[in-house]
TORRODREN-7687 format. One record per residue: residue in one letter; x, y, z of N, C-alpha, C in turn. Coordinates in steps of 0.001 Angstrom, whole numbers, plus 500000, padded with zeros to 6 digits. Example, Ala and Ser with C-alpha at 12.3 -4.5 7.8 and 13.67 -1.06 7.14 Angstrom:
2
A513190494310507800512300495500507800513200496700507800 S512850497750507080513670498940507140512900500030507870 
END
This chain:
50
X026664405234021516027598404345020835028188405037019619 X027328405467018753028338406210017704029132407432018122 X028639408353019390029572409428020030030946409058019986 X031292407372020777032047407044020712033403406484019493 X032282406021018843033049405454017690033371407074017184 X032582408018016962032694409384016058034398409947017186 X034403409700018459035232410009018947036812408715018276 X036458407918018288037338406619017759038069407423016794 X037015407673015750037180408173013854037733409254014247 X038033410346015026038325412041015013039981411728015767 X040108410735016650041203410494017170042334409612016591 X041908408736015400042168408021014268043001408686013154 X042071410135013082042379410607011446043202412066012283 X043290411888013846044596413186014214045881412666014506 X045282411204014507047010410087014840047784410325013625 X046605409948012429047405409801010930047473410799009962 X047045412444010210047147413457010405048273413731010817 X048978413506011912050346413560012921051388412700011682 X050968411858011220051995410758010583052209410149011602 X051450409577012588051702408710013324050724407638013262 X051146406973011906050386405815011351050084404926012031 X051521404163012617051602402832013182050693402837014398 X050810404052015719050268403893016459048675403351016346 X047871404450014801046875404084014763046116403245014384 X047115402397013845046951400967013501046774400355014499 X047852400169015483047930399355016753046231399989017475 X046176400752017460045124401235017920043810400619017346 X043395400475016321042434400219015761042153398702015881 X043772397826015850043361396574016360043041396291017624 X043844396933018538043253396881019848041803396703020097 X041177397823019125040088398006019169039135396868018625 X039398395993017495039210395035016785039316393780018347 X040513393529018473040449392453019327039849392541020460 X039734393737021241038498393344022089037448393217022089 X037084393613020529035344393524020308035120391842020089 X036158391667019381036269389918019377036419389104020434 X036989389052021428037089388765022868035800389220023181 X034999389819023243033842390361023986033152389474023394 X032762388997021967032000388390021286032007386765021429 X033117386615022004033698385328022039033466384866023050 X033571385463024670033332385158026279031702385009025859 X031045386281025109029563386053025498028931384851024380 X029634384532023479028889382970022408029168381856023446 X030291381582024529030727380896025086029985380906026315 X029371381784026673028247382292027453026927381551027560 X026592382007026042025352381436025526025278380165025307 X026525378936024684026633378055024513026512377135026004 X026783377722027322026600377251028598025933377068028701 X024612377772028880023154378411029502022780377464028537 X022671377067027269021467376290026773022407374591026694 
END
């Protein structure tokens, strides 16, 4: 898991490195909203089952 994120952070800081800010913005929320969606199907999950 942190390989990944360390891969996240190295691909992050060559977007905005580039001056290609915006993308890595869009990027980072992407990243944001599916962790939230993920968090959200599985509370909705849990809230079933019990």
């Amino acid at each position: 898991m942190r390989n990944a994120r360390y891969a996240d952070h190295r691909l992050l800081s060559e977007l905005v490195g580039m001056g290609n800010f915006m993308p890595a913005v869009r990027f980072l929320n992407a990243r944001i909203q599916n962790k939230n969606r993920k968090q959200l199907t599985e509370s909705v999950q849990n809230a079933e089952v019990t």
